[in-house]
N, C-alpha and C positions, 0 to 999 in steps of 0.2 A: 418187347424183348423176349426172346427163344429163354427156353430152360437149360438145355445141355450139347453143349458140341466135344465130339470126339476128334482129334486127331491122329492118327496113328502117323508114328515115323516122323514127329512133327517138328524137330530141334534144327534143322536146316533153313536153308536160305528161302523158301515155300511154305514152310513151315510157320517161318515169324512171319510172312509177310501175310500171309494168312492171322496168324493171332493177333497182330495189328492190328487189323480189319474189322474181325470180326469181339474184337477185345470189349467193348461197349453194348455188344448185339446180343450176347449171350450172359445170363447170370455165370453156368460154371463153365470153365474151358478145362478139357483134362487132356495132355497128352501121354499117347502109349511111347516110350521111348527105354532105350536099351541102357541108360544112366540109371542112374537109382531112384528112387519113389522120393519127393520130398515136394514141399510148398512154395513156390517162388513166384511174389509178385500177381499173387490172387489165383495163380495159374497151378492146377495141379499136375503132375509129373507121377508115370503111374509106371513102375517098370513091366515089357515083356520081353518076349526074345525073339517076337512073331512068326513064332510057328507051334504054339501049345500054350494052352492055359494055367496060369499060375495064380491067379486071384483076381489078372487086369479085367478078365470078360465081367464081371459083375456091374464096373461102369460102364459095360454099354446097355443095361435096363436104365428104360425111361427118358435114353439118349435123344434126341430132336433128330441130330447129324452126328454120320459119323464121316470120317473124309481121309480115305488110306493114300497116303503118300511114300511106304515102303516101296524099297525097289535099290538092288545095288544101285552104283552110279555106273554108267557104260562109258568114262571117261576114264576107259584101262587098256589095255590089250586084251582082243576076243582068242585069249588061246585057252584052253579047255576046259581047266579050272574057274578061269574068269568068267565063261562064257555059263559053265553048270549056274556059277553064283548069279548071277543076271538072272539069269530063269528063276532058279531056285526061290530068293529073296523077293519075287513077285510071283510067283507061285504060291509057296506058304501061305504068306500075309494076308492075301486075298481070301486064302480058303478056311484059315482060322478064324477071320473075320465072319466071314457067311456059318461058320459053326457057330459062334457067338451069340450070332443076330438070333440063331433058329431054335438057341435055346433061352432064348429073354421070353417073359413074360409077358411086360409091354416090351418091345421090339423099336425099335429106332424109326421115324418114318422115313427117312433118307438114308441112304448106302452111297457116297459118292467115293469111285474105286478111280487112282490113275491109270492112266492107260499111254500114248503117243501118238504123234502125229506121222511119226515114222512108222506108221503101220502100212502107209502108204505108198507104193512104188515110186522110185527116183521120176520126176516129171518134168520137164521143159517147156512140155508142149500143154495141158489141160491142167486144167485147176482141180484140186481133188476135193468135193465137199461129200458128207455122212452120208448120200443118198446115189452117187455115181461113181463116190473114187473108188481107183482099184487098188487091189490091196495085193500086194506080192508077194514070192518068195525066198527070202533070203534068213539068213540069221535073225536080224532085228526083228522083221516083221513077221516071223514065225511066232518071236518072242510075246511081240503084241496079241497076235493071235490068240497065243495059248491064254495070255494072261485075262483076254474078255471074256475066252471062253471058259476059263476058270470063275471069274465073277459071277458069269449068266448065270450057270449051269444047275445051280443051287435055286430055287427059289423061296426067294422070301414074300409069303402073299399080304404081310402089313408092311415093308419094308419097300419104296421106292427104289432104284437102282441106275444110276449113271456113273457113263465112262467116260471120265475127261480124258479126250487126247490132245496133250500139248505138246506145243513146238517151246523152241528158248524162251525162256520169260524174261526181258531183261528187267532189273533192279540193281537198285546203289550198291545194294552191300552185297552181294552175292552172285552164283549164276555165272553165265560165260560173259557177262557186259564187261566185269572186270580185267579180266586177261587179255579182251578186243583191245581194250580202252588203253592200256600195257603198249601192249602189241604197237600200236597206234603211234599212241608217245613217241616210241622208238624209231619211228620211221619205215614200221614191216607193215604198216595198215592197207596192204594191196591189195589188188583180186588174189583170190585162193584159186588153183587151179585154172583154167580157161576163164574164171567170174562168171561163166552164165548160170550158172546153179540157179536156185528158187530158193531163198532163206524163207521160213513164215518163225513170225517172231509175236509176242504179246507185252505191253508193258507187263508189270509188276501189278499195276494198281487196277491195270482192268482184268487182269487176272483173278483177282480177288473180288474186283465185281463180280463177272463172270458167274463165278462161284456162288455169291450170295442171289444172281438172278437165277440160276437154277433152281435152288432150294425155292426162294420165292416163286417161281412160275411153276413149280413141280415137273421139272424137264427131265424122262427117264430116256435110256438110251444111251447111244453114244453122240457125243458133242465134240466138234474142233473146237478147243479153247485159244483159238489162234487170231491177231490184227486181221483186217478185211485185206490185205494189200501186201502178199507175197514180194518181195522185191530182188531180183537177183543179186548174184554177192559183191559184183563189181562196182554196183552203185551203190549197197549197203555197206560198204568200206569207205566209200568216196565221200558217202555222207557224215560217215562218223569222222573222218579225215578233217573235215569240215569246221562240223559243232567243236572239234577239238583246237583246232588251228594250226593244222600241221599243213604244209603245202604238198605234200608226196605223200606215197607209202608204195614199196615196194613190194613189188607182185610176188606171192610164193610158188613156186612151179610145181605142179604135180610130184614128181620125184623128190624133189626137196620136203614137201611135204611129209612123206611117206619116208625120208629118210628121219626127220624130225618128230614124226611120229613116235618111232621105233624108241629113239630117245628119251624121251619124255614119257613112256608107255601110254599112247593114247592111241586111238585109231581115225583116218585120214576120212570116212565115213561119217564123220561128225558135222566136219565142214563140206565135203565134197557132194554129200548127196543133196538134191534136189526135193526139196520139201514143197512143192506147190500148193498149200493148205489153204481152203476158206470154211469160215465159220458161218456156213449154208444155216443151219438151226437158232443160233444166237442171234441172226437182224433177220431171219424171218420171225422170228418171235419177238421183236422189237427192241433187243439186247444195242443201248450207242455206246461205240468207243470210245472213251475221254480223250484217248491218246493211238487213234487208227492214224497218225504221219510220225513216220521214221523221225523229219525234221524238230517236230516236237517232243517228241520221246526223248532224243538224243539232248535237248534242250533242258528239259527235266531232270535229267539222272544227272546230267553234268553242272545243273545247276548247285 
């Protein structure tokens, strides 16, 4: 059993499925989180506001792992305000963290920072792993950019460093499975757009493996924390369609989309872009998927 794990940002749907996880594995688990300082359920609750030190940096001396999951949600409209906070809220976090780290005495031996899978150009055509995909330039993947290049740029020379880029992680309680799942029910579980898109998706639970094999294999770098099996959207609907038992699900049009967007303030970039993600580092390093088929994952959650 490990001594100390940090989570920053850690009260979310990633958050618990990680303390879950790792809940047995570690003596203390502290999260940094924007709630108030208090003890719940073994688990300590440490307040910041990540972006400046108020008393939280003290636990991360002597830390094992620390594991930054700050980061607005980008499940809003990118209009300027929104677009600053995205940056901003993974910007900060990252960089107070590396201040932290460089003033501990013992120092943390893992730094694992988030990062995305969308840091990778829309793809149809190639598979994008850590060593050939290309990386683009648009908003998102500027955002990515900056945000590893914020992690790197500091170094910490006892402190390991990896950047998990994840695509969706689906889970019971959390995450986009729920609103699919919704969606579904209702009869809207169609292709999105044309369907040929590339989803890359990861359960919940290898997720969290994932995680604990990095630590364990001391994997620094950046990692797709993504299923072996990108699947486009028309069949990843079809199948949820499926496991659900619905006979249909009606296709959403582009336009329709982006009108329903506007509504809802979210952007149509969520589901439309093309993620073609493989986790090249994780099965060359001998990382197995519990749950690498759609059909069984979808079995799982739904069970």
């Amino acid at each position: 059993m490990k001594n100390k794990l940090i989570i920053a940002a850690g009260t979310g749907f990633l958050g618990n499925v990680l303390i879950q996880h790792f809940n047995n594995k570690f003596e203390e688990i502290v999260i940094l989180t924007r709630g108030k300082s208090e003890i719940k359920s073994k688990i300590k609750y440490v307040n910041w506001d990540a972006k400046s030190f108020s008393g939280w940096e003290k636990e991360v001396e002597n830390a094992d792992v620390v594991i930054n999951l700050a980061g607005k949600s980008v499940d809003c409209r990118y209009n300027k305000k929104n677009k600053a906070e995205i940056l901003a809220s993974r910007i900060d976090s990252t960089k107070i963290l590396n201040d932290a780290i460089l003033q501990c005495e013992n120092p943390p031996k893992h730094f694992i920072n988030s990062s995305t899978a969308t840091i990778y150009r829309h793809s149809e055509d190639t598979e994008m792993d850590e060593y050939t995909g290309e990386i683009g330039n648009d908003f998102s993947m500027n955002v990515a950019k900056t945000w590893e290049k914020t992690f790197y740029e500091v170094e910490t020379p006892k402190t390991l460093k990896t950047a998990i880029r994840t695509s969706i992680v689906l889970g019971k309680n959390g995450g986009a499975f729920i609103p699919l799942k919704k969606l579904t029910q209702f009869g809207l579980g169609g292709k999105n757009g044309n369907g040929s898109q590339f989803v890359s998706w990861i359960h919940e639970k290898d997720f969290a493996r994932a995680i604990e094999f990095i630590i364990e294999k001391k994997l620094s770098g950046s990692i797709n924390v993504v299923s072996p099996k990108p699947i486009r959207n028309y069949e990843f609907m079809k199948k949820l369609q499926k496991a659900i038992g619905i006979p249909f699900g009606l296709p959403i049009s582009k336009s329709l989309l982006e009108f329903g967007a506007k509504i809802i303030k979210t952007e149509t970039e969520l589901v439309l872009k093309s993620r073609n993600v493989i986790p090249k580092r994780l099965t060359e390093n001998g990382f197995e998927f519990e749950f690498g088929d759609l059909d069984k994952t979808f079995k799982n959650l739904l069970s």
